[in-house]
N, C-alpha and C positions, 0 to 999 in steps of 0.2 A: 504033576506039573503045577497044579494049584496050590499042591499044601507046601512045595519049591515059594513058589512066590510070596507065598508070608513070611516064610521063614526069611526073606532075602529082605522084605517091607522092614520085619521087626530088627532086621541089624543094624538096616540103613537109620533106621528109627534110635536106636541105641548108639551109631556114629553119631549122629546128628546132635544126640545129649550131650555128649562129650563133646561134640566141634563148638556147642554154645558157651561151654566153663573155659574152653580155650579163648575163643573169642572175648569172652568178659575179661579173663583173665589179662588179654593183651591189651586191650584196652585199657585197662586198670592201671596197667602200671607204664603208660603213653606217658612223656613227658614232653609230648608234643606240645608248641606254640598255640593247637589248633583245642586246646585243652575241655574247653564249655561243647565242643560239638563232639567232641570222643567221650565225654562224662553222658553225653544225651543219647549217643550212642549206644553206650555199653548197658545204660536202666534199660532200654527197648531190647537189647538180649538179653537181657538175663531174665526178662518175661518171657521171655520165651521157655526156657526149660522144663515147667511145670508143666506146660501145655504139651511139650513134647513126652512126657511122662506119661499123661492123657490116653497121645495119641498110639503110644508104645503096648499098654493095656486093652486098646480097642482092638477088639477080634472081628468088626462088621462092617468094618472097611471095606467098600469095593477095591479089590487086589490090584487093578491094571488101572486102573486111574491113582491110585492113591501111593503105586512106586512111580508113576513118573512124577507125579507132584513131588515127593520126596526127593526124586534125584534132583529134581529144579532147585527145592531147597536147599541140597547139599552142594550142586555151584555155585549159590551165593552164601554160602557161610563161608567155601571156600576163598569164594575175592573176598570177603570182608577182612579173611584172616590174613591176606595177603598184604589189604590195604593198609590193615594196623600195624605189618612188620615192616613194610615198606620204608625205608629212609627216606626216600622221596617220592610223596605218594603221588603226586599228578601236579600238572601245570595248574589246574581251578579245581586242587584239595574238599573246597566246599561243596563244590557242585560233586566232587566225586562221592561225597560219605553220602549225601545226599539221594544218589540214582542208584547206590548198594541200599540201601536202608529200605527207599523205596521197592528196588526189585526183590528184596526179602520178603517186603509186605506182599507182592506179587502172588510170589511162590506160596506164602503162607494163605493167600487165599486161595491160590489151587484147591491146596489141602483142606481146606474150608470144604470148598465144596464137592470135592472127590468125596468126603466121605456125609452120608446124606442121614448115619444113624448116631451120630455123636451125640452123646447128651446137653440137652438143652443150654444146662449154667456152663459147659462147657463150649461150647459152638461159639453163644454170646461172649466168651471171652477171646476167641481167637478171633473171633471177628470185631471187637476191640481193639487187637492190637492188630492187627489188618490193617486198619482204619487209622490208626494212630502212626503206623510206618508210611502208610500211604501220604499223608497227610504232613508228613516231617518238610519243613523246608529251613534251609539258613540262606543267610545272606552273601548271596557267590555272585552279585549283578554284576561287581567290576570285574569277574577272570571269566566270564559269560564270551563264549567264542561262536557259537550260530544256536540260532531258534532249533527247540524242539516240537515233535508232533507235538507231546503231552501238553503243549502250551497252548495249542487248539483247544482241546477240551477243557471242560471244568474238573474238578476231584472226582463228581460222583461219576461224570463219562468215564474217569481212568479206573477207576474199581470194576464200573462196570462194562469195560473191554477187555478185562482180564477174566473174569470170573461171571458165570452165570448157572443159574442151578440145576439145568438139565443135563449140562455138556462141558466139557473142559478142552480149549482144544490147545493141542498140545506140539500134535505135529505139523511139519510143514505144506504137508499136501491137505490138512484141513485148513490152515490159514489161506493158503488159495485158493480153495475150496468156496471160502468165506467172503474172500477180497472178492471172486469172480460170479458166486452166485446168490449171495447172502441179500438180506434188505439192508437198510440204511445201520440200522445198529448192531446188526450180525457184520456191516464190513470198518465199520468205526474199530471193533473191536478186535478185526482183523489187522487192521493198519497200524495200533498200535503195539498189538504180539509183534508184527512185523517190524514194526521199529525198533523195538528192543532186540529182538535178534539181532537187527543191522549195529545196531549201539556197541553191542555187546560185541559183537565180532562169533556171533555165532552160525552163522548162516555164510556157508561157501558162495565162491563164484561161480563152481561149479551146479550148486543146487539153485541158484539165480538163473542160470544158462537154463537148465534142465526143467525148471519150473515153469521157464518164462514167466519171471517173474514183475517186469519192468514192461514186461508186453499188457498183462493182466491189471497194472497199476494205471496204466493210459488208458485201455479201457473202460474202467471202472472212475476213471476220471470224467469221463463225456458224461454221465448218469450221476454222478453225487450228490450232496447236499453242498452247500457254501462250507461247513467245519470242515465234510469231509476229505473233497477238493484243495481246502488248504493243505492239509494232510500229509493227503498224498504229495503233491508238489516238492514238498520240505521232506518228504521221506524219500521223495528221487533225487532231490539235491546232495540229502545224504548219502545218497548209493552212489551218487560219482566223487562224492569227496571220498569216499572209502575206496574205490578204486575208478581211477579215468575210462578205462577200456568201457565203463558202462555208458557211455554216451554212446556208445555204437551203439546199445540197442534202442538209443529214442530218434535216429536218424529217420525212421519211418516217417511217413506223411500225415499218415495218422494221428499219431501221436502229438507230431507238431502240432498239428489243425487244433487240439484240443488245446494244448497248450497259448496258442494265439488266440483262441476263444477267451482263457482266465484273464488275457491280458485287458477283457472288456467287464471282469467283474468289478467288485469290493478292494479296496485300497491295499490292505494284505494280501490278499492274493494275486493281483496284478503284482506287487511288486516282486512277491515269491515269484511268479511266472517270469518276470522280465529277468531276473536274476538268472534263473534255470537255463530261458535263451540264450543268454547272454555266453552262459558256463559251454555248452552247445557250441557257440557261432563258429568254435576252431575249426571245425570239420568242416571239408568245402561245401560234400552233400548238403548239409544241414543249410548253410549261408545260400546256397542255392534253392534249395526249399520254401526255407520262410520269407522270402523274398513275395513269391508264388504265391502264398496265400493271403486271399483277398481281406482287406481290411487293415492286415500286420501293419504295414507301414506308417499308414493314419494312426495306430496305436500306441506305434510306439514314438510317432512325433510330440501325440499327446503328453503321456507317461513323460518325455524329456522336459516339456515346458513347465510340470506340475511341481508343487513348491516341495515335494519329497527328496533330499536330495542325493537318498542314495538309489530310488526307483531310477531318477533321472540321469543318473552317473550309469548305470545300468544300460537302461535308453539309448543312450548316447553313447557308449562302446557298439552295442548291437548294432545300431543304425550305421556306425562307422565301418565296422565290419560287413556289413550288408554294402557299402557302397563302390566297390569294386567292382558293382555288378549297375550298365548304365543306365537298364531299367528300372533298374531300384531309387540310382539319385533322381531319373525323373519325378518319380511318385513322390519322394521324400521331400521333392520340391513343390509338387500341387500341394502336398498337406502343409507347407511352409516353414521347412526343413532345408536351407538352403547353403551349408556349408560345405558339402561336398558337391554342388553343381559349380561353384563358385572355384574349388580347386581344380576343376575341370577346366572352366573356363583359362585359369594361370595356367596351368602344368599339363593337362591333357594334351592329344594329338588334335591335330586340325578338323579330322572330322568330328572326333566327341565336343570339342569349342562348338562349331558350328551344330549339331545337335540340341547343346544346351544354348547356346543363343536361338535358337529355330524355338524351341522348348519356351523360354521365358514371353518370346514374344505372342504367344498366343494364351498364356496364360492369365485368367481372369486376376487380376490382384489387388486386393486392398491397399491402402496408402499404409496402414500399417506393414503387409509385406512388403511394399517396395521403399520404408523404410529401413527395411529389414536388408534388404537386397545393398543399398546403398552405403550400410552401415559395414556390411562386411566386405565391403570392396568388390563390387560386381562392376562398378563404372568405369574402372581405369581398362580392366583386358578385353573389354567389348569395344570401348575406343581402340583400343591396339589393334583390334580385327579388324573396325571398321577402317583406320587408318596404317595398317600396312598388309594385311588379305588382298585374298581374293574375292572375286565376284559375290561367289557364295556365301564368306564369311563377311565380306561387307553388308551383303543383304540382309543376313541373320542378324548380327549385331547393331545395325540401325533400326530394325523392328523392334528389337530387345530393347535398344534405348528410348525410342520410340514410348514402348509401355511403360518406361520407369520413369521419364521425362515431366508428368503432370505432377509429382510430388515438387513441393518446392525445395525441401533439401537438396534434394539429386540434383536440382537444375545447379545448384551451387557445386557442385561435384562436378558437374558437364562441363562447367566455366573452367574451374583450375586444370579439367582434364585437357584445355588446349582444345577442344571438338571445334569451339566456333570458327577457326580457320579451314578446317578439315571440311568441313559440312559446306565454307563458302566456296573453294575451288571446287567442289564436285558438281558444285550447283552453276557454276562456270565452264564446267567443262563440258567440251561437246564428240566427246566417244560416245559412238553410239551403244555400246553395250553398258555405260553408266549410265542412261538416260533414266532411267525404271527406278534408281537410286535416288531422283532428285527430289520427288514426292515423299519418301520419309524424311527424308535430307530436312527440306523445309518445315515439314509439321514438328522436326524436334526443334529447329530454329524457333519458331513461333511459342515454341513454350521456357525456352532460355532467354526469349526477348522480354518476361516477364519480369526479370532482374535486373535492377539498375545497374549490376553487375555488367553487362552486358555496352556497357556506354564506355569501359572501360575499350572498347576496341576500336580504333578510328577508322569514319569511313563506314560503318558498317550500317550504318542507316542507308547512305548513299549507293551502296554495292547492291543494296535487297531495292531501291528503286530505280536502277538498270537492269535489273535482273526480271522488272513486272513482265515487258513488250514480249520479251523472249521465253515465257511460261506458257504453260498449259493451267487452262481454269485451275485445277484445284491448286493444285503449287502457288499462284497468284492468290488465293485465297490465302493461302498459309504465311505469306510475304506480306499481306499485306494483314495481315493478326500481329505478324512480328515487328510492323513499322508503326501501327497502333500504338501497340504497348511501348515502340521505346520512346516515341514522342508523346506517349501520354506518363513519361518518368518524370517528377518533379524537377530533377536538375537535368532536364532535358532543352533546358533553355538556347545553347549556344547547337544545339540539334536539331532541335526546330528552324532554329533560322538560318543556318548553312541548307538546310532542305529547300524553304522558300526561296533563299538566294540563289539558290543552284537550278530552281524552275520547277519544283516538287510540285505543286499544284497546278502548272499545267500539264506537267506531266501526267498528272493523276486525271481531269477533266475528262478524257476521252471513253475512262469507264463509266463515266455516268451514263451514259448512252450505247456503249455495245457491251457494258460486262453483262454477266449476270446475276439477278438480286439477291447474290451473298455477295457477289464485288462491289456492288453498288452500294450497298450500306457500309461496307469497312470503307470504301473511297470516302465516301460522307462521313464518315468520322475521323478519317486522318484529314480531310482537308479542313472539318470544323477544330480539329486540336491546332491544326498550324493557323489558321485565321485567327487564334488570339493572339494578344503580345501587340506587337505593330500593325494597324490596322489601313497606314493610311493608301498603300499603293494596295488593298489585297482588292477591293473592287475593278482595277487595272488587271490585277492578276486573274483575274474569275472571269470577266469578258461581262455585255449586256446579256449576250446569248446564253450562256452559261449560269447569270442569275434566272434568268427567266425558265431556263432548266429548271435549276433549283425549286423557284420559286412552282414550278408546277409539280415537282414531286409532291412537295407539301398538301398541295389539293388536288393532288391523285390518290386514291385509297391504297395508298404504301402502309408497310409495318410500320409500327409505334415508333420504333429505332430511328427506321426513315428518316423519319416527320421530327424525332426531333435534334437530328444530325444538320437537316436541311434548315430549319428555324433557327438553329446555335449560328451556322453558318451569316443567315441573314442578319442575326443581329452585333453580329461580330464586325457587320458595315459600318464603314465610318457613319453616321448620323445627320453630319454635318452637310452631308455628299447628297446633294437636293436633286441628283441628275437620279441617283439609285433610288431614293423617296417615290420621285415618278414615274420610275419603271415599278415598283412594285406598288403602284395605286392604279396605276394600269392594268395590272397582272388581276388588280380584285383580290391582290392579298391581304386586306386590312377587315371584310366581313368574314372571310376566311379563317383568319387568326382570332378572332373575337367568338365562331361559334367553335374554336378549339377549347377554347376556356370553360363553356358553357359546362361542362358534362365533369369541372374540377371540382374536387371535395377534399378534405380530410384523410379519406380511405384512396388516395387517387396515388397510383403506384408510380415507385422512383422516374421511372423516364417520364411519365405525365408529369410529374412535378419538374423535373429538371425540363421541358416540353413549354410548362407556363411560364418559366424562369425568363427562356430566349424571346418567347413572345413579347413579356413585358420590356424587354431590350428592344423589341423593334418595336413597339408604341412608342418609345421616346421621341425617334424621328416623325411618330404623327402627332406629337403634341407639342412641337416647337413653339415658343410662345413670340417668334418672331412671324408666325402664320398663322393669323387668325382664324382665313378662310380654310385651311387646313385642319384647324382645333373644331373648327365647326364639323367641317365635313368626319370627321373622326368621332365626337359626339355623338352626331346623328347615325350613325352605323354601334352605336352603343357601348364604346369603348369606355366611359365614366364607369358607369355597372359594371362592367368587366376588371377596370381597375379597381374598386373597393372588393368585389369578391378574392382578388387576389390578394388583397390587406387581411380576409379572414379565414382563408386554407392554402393559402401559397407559401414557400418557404423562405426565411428570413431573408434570402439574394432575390425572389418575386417581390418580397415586400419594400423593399428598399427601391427597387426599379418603377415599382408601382405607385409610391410614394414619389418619385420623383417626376412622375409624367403626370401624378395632380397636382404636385406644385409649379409644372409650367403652365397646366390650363387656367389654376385659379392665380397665377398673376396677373389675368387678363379679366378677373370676373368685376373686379371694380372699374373697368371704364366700360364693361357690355352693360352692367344692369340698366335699371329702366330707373330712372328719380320718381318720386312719391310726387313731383307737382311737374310733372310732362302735360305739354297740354293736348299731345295730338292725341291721346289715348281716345278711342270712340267709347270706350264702356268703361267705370273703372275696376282695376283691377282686383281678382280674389286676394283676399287676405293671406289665405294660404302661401301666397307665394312672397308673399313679404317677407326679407332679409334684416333682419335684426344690424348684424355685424357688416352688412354693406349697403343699408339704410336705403331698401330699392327693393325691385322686385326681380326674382332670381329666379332660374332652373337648372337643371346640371345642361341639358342641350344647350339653352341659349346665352346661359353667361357661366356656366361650368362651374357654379358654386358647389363649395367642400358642403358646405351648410346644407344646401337643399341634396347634394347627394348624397347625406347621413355618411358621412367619410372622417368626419371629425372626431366619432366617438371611435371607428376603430384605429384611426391613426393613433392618437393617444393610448390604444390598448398594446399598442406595438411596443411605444415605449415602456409601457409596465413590463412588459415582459422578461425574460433575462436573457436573449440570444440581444446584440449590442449591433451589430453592422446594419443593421436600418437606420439608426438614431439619427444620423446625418441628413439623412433622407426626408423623414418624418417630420423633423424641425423644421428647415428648409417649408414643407407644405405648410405648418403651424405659421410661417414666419408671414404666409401672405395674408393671414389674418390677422396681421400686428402692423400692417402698414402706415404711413403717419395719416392718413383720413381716418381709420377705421379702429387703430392698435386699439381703443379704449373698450370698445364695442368688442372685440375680438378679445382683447383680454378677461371679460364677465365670461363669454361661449368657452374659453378654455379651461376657468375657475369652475364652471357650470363641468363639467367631464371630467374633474380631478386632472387636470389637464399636467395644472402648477406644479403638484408634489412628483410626477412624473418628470415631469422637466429636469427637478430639481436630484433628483436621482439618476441620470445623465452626468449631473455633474459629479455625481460622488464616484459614477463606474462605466463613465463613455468615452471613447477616443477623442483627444486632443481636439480635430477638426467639430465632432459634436457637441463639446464641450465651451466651446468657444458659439457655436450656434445660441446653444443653450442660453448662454449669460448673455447674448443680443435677444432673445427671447425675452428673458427675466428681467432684463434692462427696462422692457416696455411696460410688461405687467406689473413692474413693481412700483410704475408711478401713480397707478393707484391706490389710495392709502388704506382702503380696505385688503387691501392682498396683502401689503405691506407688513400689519399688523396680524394676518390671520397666520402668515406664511414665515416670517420674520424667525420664529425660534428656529423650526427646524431648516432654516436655508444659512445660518449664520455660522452652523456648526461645518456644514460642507463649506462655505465660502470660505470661512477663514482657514484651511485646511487648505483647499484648494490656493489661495494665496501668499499659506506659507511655503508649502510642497507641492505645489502643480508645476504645470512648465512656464519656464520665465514668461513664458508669450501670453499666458494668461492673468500675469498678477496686475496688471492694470486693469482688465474689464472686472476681475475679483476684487481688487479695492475699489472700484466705482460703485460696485454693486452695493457693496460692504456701508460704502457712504452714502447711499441712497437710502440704506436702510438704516444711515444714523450711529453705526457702527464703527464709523471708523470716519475722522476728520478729514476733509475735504485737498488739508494741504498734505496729507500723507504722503512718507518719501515711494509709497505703493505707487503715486501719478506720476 
C-alpha cells in the first residue's frame, strides 16, 4: 500500500511538470488586453518547474500528506489552465488571476511543509515563491464586488492560516475541528481554509448540513478575537450569497444573540453584522427574533443615525422590516426612531393610533426629538384623533400633543393644524364624559398662547376669560398662562383693551382673594399687563378695596413674583390721582417700598430689578413738587437715599424714574434752604452743610438737595453711559441747578463732574426730547466764558451737525448756541 502511494505521489508529481510547460505555454501566447498580468503570470510558473523536478527526486516525503498537497496543487493548475483558455475569463479578470495565483501559492505551501526533509537551498526557494504568489496583487478595486475574509488579515496571518509546520489540515472535519476547538490562531487559520473552500465552490451543501457547519461558525463567533469575528461574519455572508437556503441555519437565537452583540463592536464589524441582519430579516422567525433581543433596537437606531452610509442604509431596511411588529416600533421609538410609529399613527387601525399616541405621551423627550416628531408629521393625525375619535383616541392624542406642544416649532404646527378651535369647543362643552379632556385641552392651549400666532383668532382671549368661573383650579391655571402670554404679545394692543373694555379686571379681582397662589400670581400679572396703556379709569377699575388688597400683598411675605406684579400694578396708577396717594400712605406703603429697595445691588435678579423699576414709578406720586408737605414726609422715611442707590444699580427704566422723582424734590430746594444771613438762627450754622450752588444751608431731608445727597456725580455718570432712555430724565434733575438765581453756581458743580462734555454727548446720540434739554442746559453754562472757551471745540462740531442735520425743531436753539459761542452771527437765517 505504501510503495502504491509513491508511485501514485511521483506521477502526480510528473503531471504537474507537464501541467506547468502547458500553463506557461498558454499564457505565452495570451493576446489578451489583460497582457502585464498574464506576463507576471506565466514568470511565477514557469518557477515553478524546477522546483517541481526537486520535488519529483524526493524519496523522504511524508506519503499521505505530501499526495494531498499535490492533488491541491493539481486543482489549481487546473483553473489556472482553464483561466488562460477561457474567452471570457470572469466579470473582475484581475481579482480572478489574482485568487488563482494566490491559491497556487497556497497549495505550494502545503507542499512546503508536508515534506519536512527537503533540502535546505531547496525548501528556501519554494518557500520564496510561496511568498512571492502569496504576495501577487493587481489593481481589480473598480470590478471589486464584496469584502473578503483575507482582507481581515495581514499577508503574514494568510500564510500562516494556510500552512504550519507540525500539521497540514486538509480535510474538512479537521477544519471544524479547528474552527470549534482550536485557540485563536489554530481557528484564524481555520476560517480562512474555510473561505477558500466557500470561494472556490468546493465544499457542498451537503457537507455544510452534515458538518454543521454555520452552527460551529456562530459559536465560535461569541469567543473570537475582533479579526476573527470579522471573519467569520463576512464568511457567513458569503455562505448565503452562495446559496439563500443558508439563512435557515442562522434563524436560531443563538446565533442571532451573538450577531446583535457585533452590532455593539468596532465600525467594521458592526457594519458586516448589520449587513448579515439585514440579509436575514426575510424570514418571519428571524424579524420575529431580533426584535426580542434586548438592546437590537437601540443599536440599530444608532448604526442608522451614524455618518456611514451604507451601515445606515442597512439600519434602516432592518428597522423597517422589524416594524410590522408593534412592539418593535414602540422601542424604535424610545430610542428615537420615529418613522414607523408615525405611519402608524396615518395608516394603522384605531387601536394601534391610539397605542402609539398612549406611547408618545408618556414618553420622556428631548426638544430635539420632538423636533424630530414634528418634522415628520406626527401633528396633523393626532389632531385628527383628537378631533374626530373617540373618547380614547381623544385622550391619547391630546396627551401626545400635550408632550410635543412645549417645542416652539410644533406650536406653529398646532396653529396651521386648526387645533385652536377644537381644543375651545371641548373646553366649552359640558358632556360629562369630556370633562377629564379639558385639563390637557387647556395646558396645550396655554403653550400655543405663546405665539403671536395665536392673535390671529378673534375673541379668543375673551372665550378663555369666560371660560375662568366655570374651571376647576388647575384648568384656571392653564387659562390663565394662556391669557398672560397673549396679552403680554407686543401687538397685543387692540387685546388688551377689548379685555379691559369688556370688564377683564373685574373680572379677574375675585382671585385675588379666593384663588390659589398660583392663580393669584398669574391674576397679578394679567391685571399688571392690562394696567399699562390707558391708565386713567384703571383706579375706578381696581376699586379702593382692591388697591388696599394689592397694596397688602406687597407687605405680606408673598413670592418675589407677587410683590412685583402688585408694585407694577401700583405704579401703573395714574399719579396725579391724590385720592390713591392717600390710600396708599395710609396703607404704610411708602417705608414699605423704601425697605424693598434696601437689599438692591448689581447681582440683584431680573424680577428684583424689574421690582425696583415699579417702585420708583410709585415714588413719583410721593415727590410731587406741588406737595411740599409730602416731599417732606417722603424724605424723612428715606426715600432720597433710596433714589440715588437706584441711579447706581437699578436699570436704565429705574434710573430714569429715579431721576425724575429728584428732579421734583430739588425744584423745591431753592425756596426751603436756610440764607447765610437769617437772623433767627440761635447758633450759627456748620459749614458742612453750606450749599455752594444754592448759596444756603442744605440737607437732602430738609431742602432735598441733589448737592448734599451726593446725587449729582451719579446723575452725570448716567449720562456717560451708552444705554440713552434716562437722558431726559437726568437733564430735567441737572436743569434745577441751572435755574436763573443759581444757573452760575450750578454751572461751575457740573464743570466740577465732567458734567459739560456729558451733556454734550446727548447731543451727538440722545433722543430729540433730550436733546432739546440738552441745548437749554448748555444754553446756561455757556454763558460762562470760562466753559465757553474750555468746551467750545469740541461742542461746535456736534452743534453744527446738529444744525445742519438734526430735526428742524432744533436748529434754532443749535444756532443760538452756535452764536453764543461766536460761531455763527447773530442774524443768522438759523433764528
Amino acid at each position: 500500500m505504501m510503495g502504491t502511494e509513491i508511485e501514485t505521489s511521483s506521477e502526480i508529481v510528473f503531471e504537474e511538470r507537464t501541467s506547468v510547460d502547458e500553463v506557461a505555454s498558454v499564457t505565452k501566447d495570451s493576446e489578451s488586453s489583460l497582457g502585464e498580468a498574464f506576463t507576471e503570470f506565466s514568470l511565477l510558473i514557469k518557477k515553478l518547474s524546477p522546483l517541481l523536478d526537486e520535488l519529483r527526486k524526493n524519496n523522504l516525503v511524508d506519503r499521505d500528506a505530501i499526495y494531498k498537497a499535490i492533488e491541491s496543487l493539481e486543482v489549481e493548475f487546473y483553473r489556472a489552465k482553464n483561466l488562460l483558455s477561457s474567452t471570457n475569463i470572469h466579470s473582475s479578470p484581475l481579482k480572478h488571476i489574482e485568487d488563482v495565483t494566490q491559491n497556487l501559492g497556497r497549495s505550494l505551501g502545503l507542499v512546503l511543509f508536508a515534506g519536512h526533509e527537503v533540502s535546505m537551498a531547496n525548501k528556501e526557494k519554494i518557500e520564496a515563491l510561496h511568498k512571492e504568489m502569496m504576495s501577487t496583487k493587481f489593481d481589480w478595486c473598480s470590478q471589486r464586488e464584496s469584502v473578503s475574509v483575507n482582507d481581515v488579515f495581514t499577508e503574514e496571518d494568510s500564510e500562516e492560516g494556510i500552512v504550519e509546520e507540525d500539521r497540514i489540515i486538509l480535510d474538512i472535519k479537521d477544519v471544524v475541528f479547528q474552527l470549534s476547538s482550536g485557540n485563536d490562531e489554530e481557528s484564524k487559520r481555520a476560517i480562512l481554509q474555510l473561505d477558500a473552500l466557500v470561494r472556490e465552490n468546493t465544499i457542498t451543501d451537503q457537507t455544510i448540513d452534515d458538518e454543521s457547519i454555520i452552527s460551529v461558525l456562530c459559536n465560535r463567533l461569541s469567543s473570537s478575537k475582533s479579526n476573527n469575528r470579522l471573519a467569520i461574519i463576512r464568511l457567513l455572508r458569503s455562505m448565503i450569497r452562495k446559496n439563500d437556503k443558508n439563512k435557515e441555519k442562522m434563524e436560531e437565537v443563538g446565533c442571532l444573540s451573538v450577531l446583535v452583540k457585533s452590532l455593539t463592536r468596532d465600525v467594521e464589524e458592526r457594519k458586516e453584522a448589520v449587513a448579515l441582519l439585514t440579509s436575514l430579516s426575510d424570514i418571519p422567525a428571524v424579524r420575529r427574533r431580533i426584535g426580542r433581543i434586548q438592546g437590537c433596537i437601540l443599536m440599530l437606531v444608532s448604526i442608522y443615525n451614524e455618518e456611514d452610509q451604507e451601515a445606515s442604509n442597512d439600519a434602516g431596511r432592518l428597522l423597517n422590516a422589524l416594524s410590522n411588529n408593534i412592539q418593535n416600533v414602540l422601542n424604535m421609538a424610545e430610542a428615537g426612531y420615529f418613522k414607523p410609529l408615525i405611519k402608524y399613527l396615518k395608516e394603522g387601525s384605531d387601536m394601534s393610533k391610539v397605542l402609539m399616541a398612549t406611547a408618545l405621551s408618556r414618553m420622556q423627550l428631548t426638544d430635539q426629538r420632538k423636533a424630530s416628531l414634528g418634522e415628520y408629521g406626527a401633528i396633523e393625525p393626532l389632531v385628527n384623533m383628537f378631533s374626530r375619535g373617540k373618547f380614547e383616541a381623544k385622550l391619547s392624542a391630546l396627551s401626545a400633543l400635550q408632550n410635543l406642544s412645549s417645542l416652539k416649532d410644533n406650536i406653529q404646527r398646532l396653529i396651521s393644524s386648526g387645533v385652536v378651535v377644537h381644543l375651545l369647543q371641548l373646553l366649552f362643552s359640558v358632556t360629562s364624559v369630556l370633562m377629564t379632556l379639558r385639563e390637557p385641552a387647556s395646558a396645550i392651549l396655554a403653550m400655543i398662547a405663546q405665539s403671536e400666532r395665536i392673535l390671529d383668532k378673534p375673541d379668543v382671549a375673551q372665550q378663555m376669560l369666560s371660560l375662568l368661573n366655570l374651571s376647576s383650579p388647575v384648568i384656571q391655571c392653564h387659562l390663565l398662562n394662556a391669557l398672560n402670554s397673549i396679552a403680554g404679545h407686543t401687538s397685543a394692543v387692540k387685546v388688551r383693551k377689548k379685555m379691559k373694555e369688556n370688564g377683564g379686571i373685574q373680572l379677574l379681582i375675585p382671585f385675588l382673594v379666593y384663588g390659589n397662589s398660583k392663580i393669584r400670581s398669574s391674576v397679578l400679572q394679567l391685571i399688571y399687563t392690562l394696567s399699562k396703556g390707558d391708565q386713567q379709569d384703571l383706579a375706578q377699575q381696581l376699586g379702593e378695596m382692591n388697591i388696599n388688597i394689592i397694596a397688602g400683598i406687597i407687605s405680606q411675605s408673598t413670592p418675589e413674583s407677587e410683590k412685583a406684579a402688585a408694585v407694577g400694578i401700583l405704579s401703573n396708577l395714574p399719579s396725579s390721582d391724590r385720592k390713591v396717594t392717600d390710600m396708599l400712605k395710609h396703607a404704610n406703603m411708602l417705608p414699605t417700598l423704601v425697605s424693598m429697595l434696601s437689599s438692591l445691588s448689581a447681582a440683584s435678579t431680573p424680577t428684583a430689578m424689574r421690582t425696583a423699576e415699579s417702585i420708583a414709578g410709585v415714588l413719583i406720586r410721593f415727590t410731587a413738587p406741588s406737595d411740599k408737605k409730602l416731599q417732606h414726609f417722603s424724605a424723612n422715611q428715606g426715600v432720597i437715599a433710596a433714589l440715588v442707590k437706584l441711579l447706581v444699580h437699578g436699570s436704565v427704566v429705574a434710573k430714569s424714574r429715579a431721576a425724575t422723582c429728584l428732579a421734583q424734590l430739588s425744584q423745591n430746594s431753592l425756596s426751603l434752604k436756610k440764607s447765610r444771613k437769617s437772623n433767627w438762627l440761635c447758633a450759627p450754622p456748620s459749614m458742612d452743610g453750606y450749599c455752594e450752588v444754592h448759596d444756603g444751608y442744605c440737607s437732602p431731608k430738609s431742602t432735598f438737595c441733589l448737592i448734599k445727597a451726593d446725587a449729582v456725580a451719579h446723575l452725570i455718570r448716567v449720562l456717560e453711559g451708552t444705554e440713552r432712555e434716562a437722558d431726559e430724565a437726568v437733564l430735567s434733575s441737572l436743569a434745577t441747578l441751572l435755574q436763573d438765581e443759581i444757573w452760575e453756581n450750578g454751572s461751575y458743580l457740573i464743570a466740577k463732574y465732567s458734567g459739560i462734555q456729558a451733556i454734550i454727548k446727548v447731543l451727538e446720540y440722545g433722543t430729540v426730547k433730550a436733546q432739546e434739554k440738552a441745548l437749554w442746559n448748555l444754553e446756561r453754562i455757556f454763558r460762562v466764558e470760562s466753559h465757553r472757551v474750555q468746551h467750545c471745540e469740541f461742542a461746535q462740531v456736534v452743534l453744527i451737525d446738529l444744525a445742519q442735520n438734526g430735526d428742524p425743531k432744533l436748529k434754532p436753539a443749535s444756532a443760538k448756541l452756535l452764536a453764543q459761542l461766536e460761531l455763527l452771527q447773530a442774524q443768522s437765517s438759523y433764528f
